[in-house]
N, C-alpha and C positions, 0 to 999 in steps of 0.2 A: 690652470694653477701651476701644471709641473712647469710651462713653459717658461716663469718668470724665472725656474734654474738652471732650465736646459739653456736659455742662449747666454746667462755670465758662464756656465763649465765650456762652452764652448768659444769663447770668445778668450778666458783665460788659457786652454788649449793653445789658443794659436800663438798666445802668447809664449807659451812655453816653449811652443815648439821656435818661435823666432830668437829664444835667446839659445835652444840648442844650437842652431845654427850659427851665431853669432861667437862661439864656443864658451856660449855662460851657465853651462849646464848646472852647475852648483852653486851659484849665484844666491844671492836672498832674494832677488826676486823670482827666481825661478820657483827655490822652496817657498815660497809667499802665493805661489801660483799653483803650485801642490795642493798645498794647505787649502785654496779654495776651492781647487777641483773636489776635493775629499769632503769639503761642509755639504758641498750640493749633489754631489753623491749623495751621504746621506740622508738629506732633507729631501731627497727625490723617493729614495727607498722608503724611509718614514710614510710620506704622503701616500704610495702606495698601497702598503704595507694595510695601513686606515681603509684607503676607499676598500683594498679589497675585506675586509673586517666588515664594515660598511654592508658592499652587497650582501656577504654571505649572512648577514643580520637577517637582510630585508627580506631575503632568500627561504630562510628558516622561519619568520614569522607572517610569511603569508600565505593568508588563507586560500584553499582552492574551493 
């Protein structure tokens, strides 16, 4: 599941970094590119955040 956001932050990464080089650092689309590194940030932290909620549920309520 995380990986459906790991490869757009990384693929908007490279982006970034192609318009640094290009000397567009402050561009809109660079901040556009920001902006999406940061949603999947944290919809990755989120999703985490859950499973680990998650195990430590299952954790806690299983019997030995």
């Amino acid at each position: 599941m995380c990986l459906l956001y790991v490869f757009p932050t990384y693929i908007t990464l490279y982006r970034l970094l192609i318009n640094t080089d290009q000397h567009k650092a402050f561009s809109a689309s660079s901040v556009k590119a920001l902006r999406t590194i940061k949603y999947c940030a944290f919809t990755i932290v989120l999703f985490l955040a859950l499973a680990l909620q998650h195990l430590s549920s299952c954790l806690l309520t299983r019997k030995t």
